[in-house]
GUTILO-608455 format. One record per residue (C-alpha): z, x, y; residue in one letter. Coordinates in steps of 0.1 Angstrom, whole numbers, plus 5000, padded with zeros to 4 digits. Each point is the difference from the previous one (the first is absolute). Example, Ala and Ser with C-alpha at 12.3 -4.5 7.8 and 13.67 -1.06 7.14 Angstrom:
! residues 2
507851234955A
499350145034S
***
This chain:
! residues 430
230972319489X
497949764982X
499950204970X
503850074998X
500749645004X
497649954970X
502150254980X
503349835009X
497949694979X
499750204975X
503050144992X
501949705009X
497649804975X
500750264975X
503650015002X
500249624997X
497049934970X
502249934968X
498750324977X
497249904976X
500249994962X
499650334986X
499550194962X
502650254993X
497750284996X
501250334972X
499750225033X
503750095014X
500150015037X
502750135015X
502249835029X
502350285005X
498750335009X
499350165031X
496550064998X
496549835008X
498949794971X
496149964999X
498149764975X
496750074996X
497849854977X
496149784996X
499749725022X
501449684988X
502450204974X
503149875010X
501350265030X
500849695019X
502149804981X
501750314986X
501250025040X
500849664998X
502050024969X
502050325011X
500949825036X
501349724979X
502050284980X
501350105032X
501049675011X
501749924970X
502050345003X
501449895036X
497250075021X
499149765031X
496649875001X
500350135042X
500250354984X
496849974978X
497250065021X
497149904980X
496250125017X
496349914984X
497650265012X
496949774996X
501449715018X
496649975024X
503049945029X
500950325002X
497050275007X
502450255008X
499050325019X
501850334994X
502049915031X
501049654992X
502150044968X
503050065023X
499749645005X
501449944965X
503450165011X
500249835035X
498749654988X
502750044971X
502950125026X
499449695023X
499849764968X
503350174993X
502050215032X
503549984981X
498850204966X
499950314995X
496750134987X
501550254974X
501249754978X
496549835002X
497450064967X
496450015013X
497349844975X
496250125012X
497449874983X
496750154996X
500650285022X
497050195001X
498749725019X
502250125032X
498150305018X
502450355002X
502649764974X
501650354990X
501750085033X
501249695003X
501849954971X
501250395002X
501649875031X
501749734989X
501250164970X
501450325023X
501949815025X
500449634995X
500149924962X
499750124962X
499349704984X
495949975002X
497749904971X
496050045006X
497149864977X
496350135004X
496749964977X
498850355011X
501950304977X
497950285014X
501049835040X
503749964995X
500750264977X
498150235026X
501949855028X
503250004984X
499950384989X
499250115035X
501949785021X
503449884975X
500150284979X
503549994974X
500449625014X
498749764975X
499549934970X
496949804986X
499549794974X
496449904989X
499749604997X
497649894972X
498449664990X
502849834979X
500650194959X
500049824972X
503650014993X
500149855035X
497649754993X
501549894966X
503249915018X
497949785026X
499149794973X
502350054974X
503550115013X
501749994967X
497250064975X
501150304972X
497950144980X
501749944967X
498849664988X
496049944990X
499749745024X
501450225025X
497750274991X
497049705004X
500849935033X
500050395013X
496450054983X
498649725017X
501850115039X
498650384993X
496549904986X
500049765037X
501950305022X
497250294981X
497149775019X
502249835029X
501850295012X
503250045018X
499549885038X
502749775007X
497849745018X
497549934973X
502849954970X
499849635003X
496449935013X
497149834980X
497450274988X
497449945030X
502550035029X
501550304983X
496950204999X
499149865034X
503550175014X
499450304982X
496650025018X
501349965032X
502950284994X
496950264993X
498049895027X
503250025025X
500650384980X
496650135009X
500049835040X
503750035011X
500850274987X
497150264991X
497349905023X
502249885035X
502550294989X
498050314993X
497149855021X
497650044979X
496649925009X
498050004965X
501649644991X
497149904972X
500950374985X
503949984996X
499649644986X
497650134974X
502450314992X
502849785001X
498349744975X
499250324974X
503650125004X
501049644987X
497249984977X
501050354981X
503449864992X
501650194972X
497250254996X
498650295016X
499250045045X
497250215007X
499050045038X
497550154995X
498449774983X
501049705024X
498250285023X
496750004982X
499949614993X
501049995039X
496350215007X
498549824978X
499949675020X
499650175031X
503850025015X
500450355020X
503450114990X
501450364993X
502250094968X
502650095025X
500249675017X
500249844961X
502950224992X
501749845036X
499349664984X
501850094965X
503350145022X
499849685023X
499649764968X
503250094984X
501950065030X
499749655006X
500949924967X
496649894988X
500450194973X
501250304984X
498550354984X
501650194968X
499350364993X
499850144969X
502950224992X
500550345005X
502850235003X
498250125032X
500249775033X
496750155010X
498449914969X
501449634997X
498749935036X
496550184994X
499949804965X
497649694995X
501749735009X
500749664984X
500449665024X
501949714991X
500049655028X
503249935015X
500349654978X
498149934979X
499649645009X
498750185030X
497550174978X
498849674980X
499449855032X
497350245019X
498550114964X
498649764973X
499450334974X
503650105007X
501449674994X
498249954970X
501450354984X
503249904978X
500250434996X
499950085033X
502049715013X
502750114977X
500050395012X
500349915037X
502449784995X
501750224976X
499650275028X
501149775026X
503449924985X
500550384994X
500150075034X
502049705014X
502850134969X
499850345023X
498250184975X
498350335005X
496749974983X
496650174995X
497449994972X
499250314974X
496750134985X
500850214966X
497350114978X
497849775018X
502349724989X
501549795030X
503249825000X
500649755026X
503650055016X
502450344998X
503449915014X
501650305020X
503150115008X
500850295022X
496250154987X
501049944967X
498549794976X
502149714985X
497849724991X
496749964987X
498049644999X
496949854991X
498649675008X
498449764978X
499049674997X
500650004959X
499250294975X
497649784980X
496650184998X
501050344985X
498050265018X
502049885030X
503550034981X
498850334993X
499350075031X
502949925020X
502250134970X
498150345005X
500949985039X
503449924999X
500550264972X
498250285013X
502449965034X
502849984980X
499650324982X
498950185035X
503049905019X
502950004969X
500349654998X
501649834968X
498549675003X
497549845020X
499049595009X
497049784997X
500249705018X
498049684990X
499749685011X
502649854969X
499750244972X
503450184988X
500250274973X
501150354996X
498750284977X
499650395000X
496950225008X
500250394995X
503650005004X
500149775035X
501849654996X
497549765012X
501449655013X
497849725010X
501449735023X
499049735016X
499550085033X
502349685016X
503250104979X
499550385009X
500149905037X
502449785003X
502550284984X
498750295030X
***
């Protein structure tokens, strides 16, 4: 009884907190279809306030605040067991005996926090309402979960650290990108969001506290939810791993090296229990892997693969090298805005020539990319040229891209239209 009057706090606090300020964020959620709606997303990337925001949409559209039933999965109040989530319903029902709970939208927060979640919210969602929204910061849990237990009820949407199109109109709501001084102002925001990254919290903090939070989000990453989650008992191990996942930003993962300099200093770990690590690592968002392209699946996922931090502020923060590599800083943030744009990419060898990003669509080929920081020193123009051509010409592509850091120009090369950009303009026009 103690812990149902607790949730009758809750909610009741809930429904009566004014909502908090909140970015409009270039992800659509929807308030109007009948199926589950799950966020998930890295830690401290904005699932919450994306709730938030879409209960305010609600209200706004008609909705009571009595019907929005907003529930925090980490709140240290509420260790629920398997049995105790009913509690939710009956604490909600006393709070409210007149309402009927069909016309009520359930907000859970964090739900992989709650033990046999999945049943639970199958329940509701069968015989008391449609209207539920989930976040989690386990992929590989709730995706999982979801495909065993809500199979053909949701729809998920992955929540990343804010873009910068979505930064820019933080700062500067009505910049263009016409005028010069215009055009000053965006260089100087991407050269700070190419080091700072995209978490919301750290936008407006001084350079110490930022890398201080950023610390603290790895460090909750690895304990919450690798270690406490998958109970894993090599802790010194998975940090290390974790560290060289971070540290090989933008550039080639080899377990089986992180194996042998693992023996080397005396830590007994197999290959096998390594290759657990790498799924765990991106399934909680820590970071994520690119295949090199092929038109066969078993090939791309037997390829080497490429790793890339989930922010690169992220990235700058756990790795001096990293932060200090203007190349590599641009490719994974380059990468990065790729894949929050919804963009299918991998990475292509031809002719022992690599070019960074292929854009695909439906297996095809659309797109091809390099990164660079400028095309100065001209074995490396020739060298990325080479790249991007030699892709083009495999995969019947007209023209391909180099992005720099603010370099613009356009020529030809064996009959592909080359087009430098700089790397802001191109992504602020995804």
């Amino acid at each position: 009884m103690i812990r149902k009057e607790t949730l009758k706090t809750i909610i009741a606090d809930s429904q009566a907190r004014a909502f908090p300020v909140t970015w409009k964020r270039s992800l659509d959620i929807p308030t109007s279809v009948d199926k589950i709606v799950s966020l998930t997303g890295a830690r401290r990337s904005g699932k919450t306030y994306m709730l938030y925001h879409q209960m305010e949409k609600l209200f706004h559209q008609g909705v009571p605040r009595e019907r929005i039933v907003y529930i925090n999965f980490e709140d240290e109040r509420i260790p629920f067991s398997a049995d105790e989530l009913d509690l939710i319903l009956q604490a909600y029902r006393e709070l409210h005996p007149s309402l009927d709970l069909s016309g009520c939208y359930f907000f859970f927060d964090e739900i992989q926090e709650a033990p046999s979640w999945e049943r639970f919210v199958a329940r509701i969602y069968e015989s008391i309402s449609k209207h539920i929204y989930l976040t989690g910061s386990n992929s590989t849990l709730l995706s999982r979960e979801i495909a065993t237990s809500l199979r053909g009820r949701t729809l998920n949407y992955e929540v990343y650290p804010l873009s910068f199109r979505e930064l820019l109109k933080i700062f500067h709501p009505s910049l263009g990108q016409a005028t010069s001084v215009d055009q000053a102002k965006i260089r100087t925001l991407f050269k700070k969001f190419i080091h700072h990254g995209g978490f919301p919290e750290i936008i407006h903090q001084d350079e110490d506290l930022r890398i201080k939070i950023l610390q603290e989000y790895f460090n909750v990453m690895i304990l919450r939810d690798l270690i406490e989650r998958y109970h894993i008992p090599q802790t010194p191990a998975l940090k290390y791993f974790c560290k060289r996942l971070i540290s090989s930003s933008a550039g080639d993962f080899s377990v089986h090296k992180v194996y042998l300099e693992l023996k080397s200093q005396g830590y007994k770990v197999s290959k096998n229990t390594l290759y657990e690590f790498q799924e765990y690592a991106e399934s909680i968002y820590l970071n994520r892997l690119l295949d090199k392209f092929d038109e066969s699946f078993i090939k791309a996922e037997l390829s080497r693969k490429k790793t890339y931090v989930i922010d690169q502020g992220l990235g700058t923060a756990m790795d001096f090298k990293f932060a200090q590599d203007q190349g590599r800083l641009l490719e994974n943030t380059v990468c990065l805005e790729l894949i929050k744009h919804g963009k299918d990419i991998a990475y292509t060898i031809q002719d022992q020539t690599e070019c960074d990003f292929v854009v695909k669509e439906k297996s095809q080929i659309s797109e091809a990319i390099q990164v660079a920081v400028h095309l100065e020193d001209q074995r490396k123009r020739n060298r990325e040229i080479k790249g991007l051509v030699n892709t083009c010409k495999r995969y019947h592509l007209e023209r391909g891209t180099i992005l720099c850091m603010d370099h613009e120009e356009e020529f030809a090369v064996e009959g592909i239209s080359i087009q430098v950009l700089s790397a802001w303009r191109y992504l602020l026009n995804l």
